[in-house]
SERO-336801 format. One record per residue: residue in three letters; z, y, x of N, C-alpha, C in turn. Coordinates in pm, whole numbers, padded with zeros to 5 digits, always signed. Each point is the difference from the previous one (the first is absolute). Example, Ala and Ser with C-alpha at 12.3 -4.5 7.8 and 13.67 -1.06 7.14 Angstrom:
ALA+00780-00569+01319+00000+00119-00089+00000+00120+00090
SER-00072+00105-00035+00006+00119+00082+00073+00109-00077
END
This chain:
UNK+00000-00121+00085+00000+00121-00085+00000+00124+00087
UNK-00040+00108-00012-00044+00124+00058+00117+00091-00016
UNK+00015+00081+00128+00124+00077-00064-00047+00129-00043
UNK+00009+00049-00122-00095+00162-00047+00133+00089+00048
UNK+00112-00018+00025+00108+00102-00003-00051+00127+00087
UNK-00056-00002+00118+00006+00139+00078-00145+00079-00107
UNK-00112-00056-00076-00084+00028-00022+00034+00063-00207
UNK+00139-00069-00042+00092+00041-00110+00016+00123+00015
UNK+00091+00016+00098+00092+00079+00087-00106+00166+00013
UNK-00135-00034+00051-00067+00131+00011-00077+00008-00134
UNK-00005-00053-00062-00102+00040-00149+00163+00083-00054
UNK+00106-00045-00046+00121+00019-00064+00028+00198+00066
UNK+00014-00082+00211+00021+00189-00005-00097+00125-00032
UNK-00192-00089-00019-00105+00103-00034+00041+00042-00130
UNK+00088-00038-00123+00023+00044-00130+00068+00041+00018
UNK+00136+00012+00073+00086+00058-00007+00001+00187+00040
UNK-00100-00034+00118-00037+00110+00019-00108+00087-00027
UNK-00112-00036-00132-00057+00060-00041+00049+00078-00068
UNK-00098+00118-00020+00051+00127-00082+00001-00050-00168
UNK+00137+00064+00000+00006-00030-00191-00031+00177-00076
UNK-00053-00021-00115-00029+00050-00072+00096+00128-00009
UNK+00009+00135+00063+00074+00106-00017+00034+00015-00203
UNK+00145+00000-00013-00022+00018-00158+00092+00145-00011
UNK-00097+00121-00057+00082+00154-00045+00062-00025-00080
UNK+00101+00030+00010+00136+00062-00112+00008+00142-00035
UNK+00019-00020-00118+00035+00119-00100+00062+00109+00070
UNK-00010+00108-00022+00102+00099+00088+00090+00009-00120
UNK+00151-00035-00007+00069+00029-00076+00040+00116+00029
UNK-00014+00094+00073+00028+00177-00020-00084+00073-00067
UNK-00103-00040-00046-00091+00056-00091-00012-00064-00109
UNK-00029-00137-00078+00027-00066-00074+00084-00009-00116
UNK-00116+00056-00106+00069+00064-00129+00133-00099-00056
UNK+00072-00006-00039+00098-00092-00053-00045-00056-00137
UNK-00062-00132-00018-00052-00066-00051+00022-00031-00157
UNK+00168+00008-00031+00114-00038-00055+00091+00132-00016
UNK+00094-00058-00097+00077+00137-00053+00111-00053+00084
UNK+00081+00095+00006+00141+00026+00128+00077-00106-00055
UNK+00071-00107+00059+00106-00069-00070+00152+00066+00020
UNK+00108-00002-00084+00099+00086-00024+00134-00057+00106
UNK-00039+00066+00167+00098-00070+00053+00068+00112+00107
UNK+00100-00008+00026+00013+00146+00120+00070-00134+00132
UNK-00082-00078+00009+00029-00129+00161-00082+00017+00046
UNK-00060+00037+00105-00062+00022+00078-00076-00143+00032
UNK+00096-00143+00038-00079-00150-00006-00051-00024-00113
UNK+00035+00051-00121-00048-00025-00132-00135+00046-00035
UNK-00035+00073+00088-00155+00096-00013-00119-00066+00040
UNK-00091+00023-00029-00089-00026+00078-00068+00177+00077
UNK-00072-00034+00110-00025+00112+00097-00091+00116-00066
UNK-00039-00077-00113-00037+00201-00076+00071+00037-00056
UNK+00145-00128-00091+00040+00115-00058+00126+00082+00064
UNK+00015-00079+00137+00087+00096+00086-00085+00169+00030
UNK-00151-00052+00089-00076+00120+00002+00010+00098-00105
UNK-00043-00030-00075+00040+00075-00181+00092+00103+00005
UNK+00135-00062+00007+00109-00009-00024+00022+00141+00090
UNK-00005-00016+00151+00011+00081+00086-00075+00126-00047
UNK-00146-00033-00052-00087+00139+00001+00026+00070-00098
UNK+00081-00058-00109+00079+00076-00142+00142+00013+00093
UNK+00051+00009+00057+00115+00082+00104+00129-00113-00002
UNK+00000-00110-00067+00114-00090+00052-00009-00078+00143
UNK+00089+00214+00098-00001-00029+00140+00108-00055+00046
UNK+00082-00009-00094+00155-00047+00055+00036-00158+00012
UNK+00006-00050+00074+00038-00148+00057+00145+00018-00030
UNK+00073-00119-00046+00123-00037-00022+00033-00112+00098
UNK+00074-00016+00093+00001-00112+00086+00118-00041-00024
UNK+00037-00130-00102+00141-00046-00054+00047-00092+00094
UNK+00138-00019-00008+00061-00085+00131+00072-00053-00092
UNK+00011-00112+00021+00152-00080-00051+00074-00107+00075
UNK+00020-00165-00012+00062-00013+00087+00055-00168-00050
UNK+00035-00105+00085+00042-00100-00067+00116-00029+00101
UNK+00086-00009-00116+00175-00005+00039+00103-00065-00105
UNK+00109-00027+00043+00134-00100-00034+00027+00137-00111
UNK-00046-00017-00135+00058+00059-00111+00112-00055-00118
UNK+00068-00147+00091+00102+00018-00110-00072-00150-00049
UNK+00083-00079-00037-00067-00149-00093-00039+00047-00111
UNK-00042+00053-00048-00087+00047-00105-00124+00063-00024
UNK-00033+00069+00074-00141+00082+00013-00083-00070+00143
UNK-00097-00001-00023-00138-00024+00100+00046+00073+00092
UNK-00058-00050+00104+00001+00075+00151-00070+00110+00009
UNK-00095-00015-00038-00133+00082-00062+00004+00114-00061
UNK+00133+00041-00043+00055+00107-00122-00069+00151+00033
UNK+00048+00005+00133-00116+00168+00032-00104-00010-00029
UNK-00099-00106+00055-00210+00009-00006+00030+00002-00182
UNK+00097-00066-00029-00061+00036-00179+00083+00143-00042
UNK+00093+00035+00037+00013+00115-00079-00096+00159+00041
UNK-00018-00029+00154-00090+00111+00049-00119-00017-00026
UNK-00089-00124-00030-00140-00008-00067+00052+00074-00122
UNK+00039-00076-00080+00053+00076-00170+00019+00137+00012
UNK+00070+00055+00060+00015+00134+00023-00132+00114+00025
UNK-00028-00045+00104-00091+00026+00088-00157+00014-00063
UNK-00013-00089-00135-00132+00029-00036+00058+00077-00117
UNK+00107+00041-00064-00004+00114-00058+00044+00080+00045
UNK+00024+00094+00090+00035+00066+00133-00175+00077-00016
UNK-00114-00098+00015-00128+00009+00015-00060+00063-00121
UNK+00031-00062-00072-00084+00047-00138+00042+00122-00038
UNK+00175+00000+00011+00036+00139-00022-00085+00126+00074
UNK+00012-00021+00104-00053+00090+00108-00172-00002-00066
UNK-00031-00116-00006-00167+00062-00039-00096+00036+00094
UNK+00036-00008+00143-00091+00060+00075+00054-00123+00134
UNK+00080-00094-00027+00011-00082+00095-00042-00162-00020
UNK+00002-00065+00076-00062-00192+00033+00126-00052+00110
UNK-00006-00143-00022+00133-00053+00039-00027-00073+00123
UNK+00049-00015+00096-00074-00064+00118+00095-00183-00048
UNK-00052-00101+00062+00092-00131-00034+00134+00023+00042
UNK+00090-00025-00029+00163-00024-00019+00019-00055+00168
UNK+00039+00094+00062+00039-00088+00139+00095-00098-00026
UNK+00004-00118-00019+00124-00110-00043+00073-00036+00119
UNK+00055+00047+00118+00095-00020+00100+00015+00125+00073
UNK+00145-00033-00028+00081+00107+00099+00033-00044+00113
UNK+00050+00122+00086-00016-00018+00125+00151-00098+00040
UNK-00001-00018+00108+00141-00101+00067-00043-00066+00097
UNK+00086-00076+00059+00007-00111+00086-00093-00096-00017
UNK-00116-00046-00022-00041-00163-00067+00123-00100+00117
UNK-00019-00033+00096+00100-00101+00043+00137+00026-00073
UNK+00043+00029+00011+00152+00042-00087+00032-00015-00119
UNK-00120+00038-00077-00046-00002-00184+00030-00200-00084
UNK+00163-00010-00001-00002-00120-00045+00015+00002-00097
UNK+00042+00099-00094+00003-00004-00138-00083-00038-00071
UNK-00012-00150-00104-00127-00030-00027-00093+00065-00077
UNK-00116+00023+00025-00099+00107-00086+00017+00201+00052
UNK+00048-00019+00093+00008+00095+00090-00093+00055+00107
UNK-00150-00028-00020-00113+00005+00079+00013+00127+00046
UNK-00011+00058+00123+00005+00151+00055-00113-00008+00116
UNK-00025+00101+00053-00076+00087+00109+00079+00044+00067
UNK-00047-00032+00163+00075+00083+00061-00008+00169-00015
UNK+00105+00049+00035-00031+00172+00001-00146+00027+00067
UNK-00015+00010+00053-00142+00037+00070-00138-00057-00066
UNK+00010-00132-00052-00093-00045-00089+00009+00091-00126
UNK+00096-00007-00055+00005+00113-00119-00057+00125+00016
UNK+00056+00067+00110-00066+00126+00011-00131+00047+00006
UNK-00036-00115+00088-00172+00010+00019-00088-00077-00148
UNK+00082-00046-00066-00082-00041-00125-00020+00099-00081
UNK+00114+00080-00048-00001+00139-00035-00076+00113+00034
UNK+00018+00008+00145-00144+00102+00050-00131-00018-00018
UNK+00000-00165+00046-00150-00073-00055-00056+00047-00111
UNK+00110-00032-00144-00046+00049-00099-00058+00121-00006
UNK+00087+00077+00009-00012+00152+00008-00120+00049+00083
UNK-00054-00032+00080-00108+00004+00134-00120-00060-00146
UNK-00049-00074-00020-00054-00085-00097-00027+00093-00106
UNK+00128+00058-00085-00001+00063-00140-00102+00111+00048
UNK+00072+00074+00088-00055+00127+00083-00161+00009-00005
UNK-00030-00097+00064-00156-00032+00067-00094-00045-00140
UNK+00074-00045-00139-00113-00034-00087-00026+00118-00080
UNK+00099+00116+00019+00016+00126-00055+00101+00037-00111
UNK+00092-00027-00016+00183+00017-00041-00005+00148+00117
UNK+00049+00067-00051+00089+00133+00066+00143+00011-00035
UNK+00084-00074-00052+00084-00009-00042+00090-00170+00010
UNK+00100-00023+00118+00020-00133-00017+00167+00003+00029
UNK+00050-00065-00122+00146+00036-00006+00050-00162+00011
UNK+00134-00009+00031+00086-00087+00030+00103-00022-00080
UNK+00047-00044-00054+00109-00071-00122+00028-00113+00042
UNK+00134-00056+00017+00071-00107+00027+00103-00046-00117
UNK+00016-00134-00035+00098-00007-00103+00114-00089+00086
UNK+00008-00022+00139+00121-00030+00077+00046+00069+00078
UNK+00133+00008+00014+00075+00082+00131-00109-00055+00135
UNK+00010-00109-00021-00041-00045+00151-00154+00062+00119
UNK-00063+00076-00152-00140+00039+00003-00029+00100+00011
UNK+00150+00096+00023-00034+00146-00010-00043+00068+00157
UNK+00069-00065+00092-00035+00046+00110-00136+00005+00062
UNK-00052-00151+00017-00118+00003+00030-00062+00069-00105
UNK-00016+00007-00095-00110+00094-00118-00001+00153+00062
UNK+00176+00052+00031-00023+00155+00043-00037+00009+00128
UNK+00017-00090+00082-00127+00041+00136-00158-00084-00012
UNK-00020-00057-00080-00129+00041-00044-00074+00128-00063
UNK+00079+00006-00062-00059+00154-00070-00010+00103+00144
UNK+00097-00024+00020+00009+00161+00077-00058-00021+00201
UNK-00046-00148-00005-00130-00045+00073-00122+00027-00021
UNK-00025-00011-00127-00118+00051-00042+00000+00145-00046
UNK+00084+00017-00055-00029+00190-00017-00012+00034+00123
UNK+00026-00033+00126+00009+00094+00116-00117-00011+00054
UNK-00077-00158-00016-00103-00006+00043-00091+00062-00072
UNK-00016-00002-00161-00081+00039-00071+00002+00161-00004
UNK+00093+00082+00040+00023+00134+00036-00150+00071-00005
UNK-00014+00063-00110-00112+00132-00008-00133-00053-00090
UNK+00056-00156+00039-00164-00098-00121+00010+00029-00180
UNK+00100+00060+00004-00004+00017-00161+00026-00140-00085
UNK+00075-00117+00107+00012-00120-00097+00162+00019+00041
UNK+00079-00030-00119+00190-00021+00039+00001-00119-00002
UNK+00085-00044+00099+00123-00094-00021+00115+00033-00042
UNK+00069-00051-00069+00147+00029-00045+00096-00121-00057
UNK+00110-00003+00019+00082-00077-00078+00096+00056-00120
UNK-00005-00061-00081+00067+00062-00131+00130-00072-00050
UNK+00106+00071+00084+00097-00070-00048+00112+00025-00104
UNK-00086+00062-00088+00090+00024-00160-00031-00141-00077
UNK-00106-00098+00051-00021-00086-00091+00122-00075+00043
UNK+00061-00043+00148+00086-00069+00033+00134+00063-00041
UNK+00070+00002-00093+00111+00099+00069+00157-00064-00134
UNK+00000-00136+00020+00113-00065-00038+00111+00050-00012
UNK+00062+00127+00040+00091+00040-00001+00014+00109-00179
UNK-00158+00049-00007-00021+00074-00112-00040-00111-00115
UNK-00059-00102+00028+00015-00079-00105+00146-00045-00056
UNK+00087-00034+00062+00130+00021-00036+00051+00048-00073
UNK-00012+00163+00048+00067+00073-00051-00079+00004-00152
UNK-00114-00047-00009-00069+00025-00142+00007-00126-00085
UNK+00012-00104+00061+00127-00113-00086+00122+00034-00039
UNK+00061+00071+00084+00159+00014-00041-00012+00132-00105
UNK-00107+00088+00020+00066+00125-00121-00162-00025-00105
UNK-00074-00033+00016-00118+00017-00109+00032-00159-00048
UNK-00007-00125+00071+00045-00118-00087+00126-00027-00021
UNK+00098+00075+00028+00147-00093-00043+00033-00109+00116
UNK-00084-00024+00034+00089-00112+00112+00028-00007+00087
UNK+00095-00082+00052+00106+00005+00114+00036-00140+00051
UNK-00062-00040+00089+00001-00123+00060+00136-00015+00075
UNK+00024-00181+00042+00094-00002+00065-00014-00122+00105
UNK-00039+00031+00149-00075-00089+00042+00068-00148+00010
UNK-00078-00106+00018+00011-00139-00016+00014-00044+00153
UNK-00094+00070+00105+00005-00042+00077-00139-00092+00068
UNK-00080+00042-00085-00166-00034-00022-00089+00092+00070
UNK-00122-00019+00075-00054+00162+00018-00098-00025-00138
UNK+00039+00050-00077-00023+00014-00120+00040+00100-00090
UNK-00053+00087-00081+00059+00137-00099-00048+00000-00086
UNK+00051+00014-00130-00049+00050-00132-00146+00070+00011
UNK+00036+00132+00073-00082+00066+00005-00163-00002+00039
UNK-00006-00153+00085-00115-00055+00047-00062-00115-00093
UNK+00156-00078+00006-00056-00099-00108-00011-00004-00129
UNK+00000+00140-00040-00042+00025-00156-00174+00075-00001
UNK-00052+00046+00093-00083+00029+00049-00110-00183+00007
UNK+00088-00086+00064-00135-00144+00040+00017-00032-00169
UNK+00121-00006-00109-00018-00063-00136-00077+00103-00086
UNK-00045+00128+00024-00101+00073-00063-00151-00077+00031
UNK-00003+00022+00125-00124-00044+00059-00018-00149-00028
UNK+00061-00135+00039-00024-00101-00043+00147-00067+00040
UNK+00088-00041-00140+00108-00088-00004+00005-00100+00089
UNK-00130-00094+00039-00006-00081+00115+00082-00005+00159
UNK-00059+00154+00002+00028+00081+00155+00111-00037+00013
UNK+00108+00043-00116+00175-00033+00015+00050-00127-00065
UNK-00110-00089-00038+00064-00147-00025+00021+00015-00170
UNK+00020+00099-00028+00090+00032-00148-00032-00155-00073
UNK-00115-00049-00045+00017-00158-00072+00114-00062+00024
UNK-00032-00004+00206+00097-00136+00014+00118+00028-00018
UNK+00058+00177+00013+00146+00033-00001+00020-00010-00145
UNK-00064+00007-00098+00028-00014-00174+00085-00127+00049
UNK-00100-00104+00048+00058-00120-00017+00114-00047+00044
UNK+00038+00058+00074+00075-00025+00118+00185+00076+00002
UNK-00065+00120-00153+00112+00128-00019+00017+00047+00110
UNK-00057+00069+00051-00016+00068+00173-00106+00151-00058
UNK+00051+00057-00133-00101+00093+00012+00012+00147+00033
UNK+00144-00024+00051+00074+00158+00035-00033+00041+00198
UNK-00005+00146+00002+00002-00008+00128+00073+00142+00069
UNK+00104-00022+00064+00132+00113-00003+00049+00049-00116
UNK+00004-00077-00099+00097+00001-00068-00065+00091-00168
UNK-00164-00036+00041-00109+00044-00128-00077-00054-00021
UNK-00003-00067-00117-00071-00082-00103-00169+00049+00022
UNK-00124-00081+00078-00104-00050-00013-00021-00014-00127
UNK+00020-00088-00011-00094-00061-00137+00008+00042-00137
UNK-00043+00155+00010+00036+00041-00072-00117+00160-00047
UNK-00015-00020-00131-00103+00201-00010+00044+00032+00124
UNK+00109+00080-00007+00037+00099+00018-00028+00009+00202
UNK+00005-00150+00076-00043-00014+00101-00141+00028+00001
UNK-00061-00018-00048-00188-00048+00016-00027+00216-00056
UNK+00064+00042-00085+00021+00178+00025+00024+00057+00097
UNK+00103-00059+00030+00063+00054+00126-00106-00023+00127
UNK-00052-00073+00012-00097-00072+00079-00110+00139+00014
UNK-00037+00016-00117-00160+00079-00063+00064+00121+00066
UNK+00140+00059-00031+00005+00164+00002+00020+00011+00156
UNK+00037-00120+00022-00005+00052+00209-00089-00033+00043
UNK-00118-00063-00045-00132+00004+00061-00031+00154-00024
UNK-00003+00026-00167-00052+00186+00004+00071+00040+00065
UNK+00093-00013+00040+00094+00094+00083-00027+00053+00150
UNK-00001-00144+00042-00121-00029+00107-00118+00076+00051
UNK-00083-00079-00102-00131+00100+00003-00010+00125+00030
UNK+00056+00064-00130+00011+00122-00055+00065+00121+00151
UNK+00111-00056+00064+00017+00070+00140-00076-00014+00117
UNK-00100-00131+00001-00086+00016+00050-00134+00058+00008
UNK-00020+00021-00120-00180+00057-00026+00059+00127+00023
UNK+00147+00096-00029+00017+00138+00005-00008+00045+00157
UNK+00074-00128+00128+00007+00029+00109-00167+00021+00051
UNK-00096-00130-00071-00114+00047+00084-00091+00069-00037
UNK+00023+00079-00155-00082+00135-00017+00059+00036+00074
UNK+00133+00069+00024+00050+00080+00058-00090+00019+00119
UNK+00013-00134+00104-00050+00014+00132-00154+00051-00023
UNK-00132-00097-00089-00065+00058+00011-00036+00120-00035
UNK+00105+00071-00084-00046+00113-00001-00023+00131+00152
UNK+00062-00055+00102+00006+00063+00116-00124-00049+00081
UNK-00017+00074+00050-00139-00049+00151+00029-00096+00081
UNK-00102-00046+00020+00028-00146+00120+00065+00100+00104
UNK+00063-00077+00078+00015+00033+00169-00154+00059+00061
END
């Protein structure tokens, strides 16, 4: 039998290296939008005209949400920030009217070797930071003039404010801001607007866990905080206030507006001033 292999071997690399057929693509920067806008302020949720669109009717403002997965207590998901700052965060957007949501950074910064708490996934500091700028570098360059920072963990505030003020220094005179907005974070005023606008007054358990958060995940979805399994279980109180209950899943709704509502005022506010 004959061996064809070296004579395989050169017919196989003559195809490989013949010229293939050049195929043009559409210029999607000119390219009328085909389809009517679908009703989304996510930026992954889009497709690339109706971000283009979006931008050329003036929604310049990027929202870059942070949240975070951490030891919240045997009851709530680890997960509890990426869902309350998405939730937040796209009405944060709509309110505003002139902003788009970048994806939910889902890890905060820390140790990874150290991080044994289970469901505790983190970034190191320096990975965080540069993911943040990344973004921001990215938002910048597709044409956003406007790219703000919101965190819904303590742990997230630092790296977020030297991002911002990394990029404002660099971006200095381009007419695009960076900024961080930290009226959306500010737990200490949510408090105080549980204790005198809702009546309540917690008494801690000893959980990192609060009324004030976890009436917030049973607005958004009862799941987040278990509420089924705690029905079952009579586990539906938490510092010493009844879940499962109206008046929780209200309480829930008026500190999201509450929320919001100090946030969309902080970033008219800002945009109402000139970039750097």
């Amino acid at each position: 039998m004959k061996n064809f292999g070296p004579a395989i071997l050169v017919l196989v690399a003559g195809v490989a290296g013949a010229q293939q057929p050049k195929r043009e693509r559409v210029d999607m920067t000119t390219m009328v939008r085909p389809i009517e806008m679908h009703d989304t302020v996510w930026i992954a949720d889009m497709t690339l005209l109706e971000i283009r669109d979006s931008l050329k009717a003036g929604k310049t403002t990027a929202l870059v949400l942070v949240g975070g997965m951490e030891d919240n207590g045997p009851y709530v998901t680890v997960s509890q920030h990426n869902d309350v700052v998405r939730y937040i965060g796209e009405k944060i957007a709509r309110k505003l009217g002139n902003a788009l949501c970048a994806p939910v950074v889902g890890m905060a910064p820390g140790n990874p070797d150290a991080s044994k708490s289970p469901g505790s996934l983190v970034l190191s500091n320096e990975t965080y930071l540069h993911v943040l700028e990344d973004m921001g570098e990215s938002l910048k360059a597709e044409g956003f003039k406007n790219v703000l920072f919101m965190v819904d963990h303590g742990g997230d505030q630092k790296g977020a404010v030297e991002a911002a003020k990394a990029l404002s220094e660099k971006w200095k005179g381009s007419g695009v801001r960076a900024a961080y907005v930290a009226a959306y974070y500010d737990y200490d005023e949510v408090e105080k607007f549980e204790h005198d606008v809702l009546g309540v007054h917690e008494k801690s358990e000893g959980y990192h866990d609060d009324y004030y958060v976890a009436a917030i995940s049973v607005a958004i979805d009862p799941n987040g905080a278990r509420l089924p399994e705690r029905v079952k279980a009579h586990k539906t109180s938490i510092n010493g206030i009844e879940l499962a209950s109206p008046k929780a899943i209200e309480d829930g709704k008026k500190i999201i507006a509450y929320r919001t509502d100090v946030a969309v005022k902080a970033i008219q506010k800002l945009l109402s001033e000139p970039a750097p």
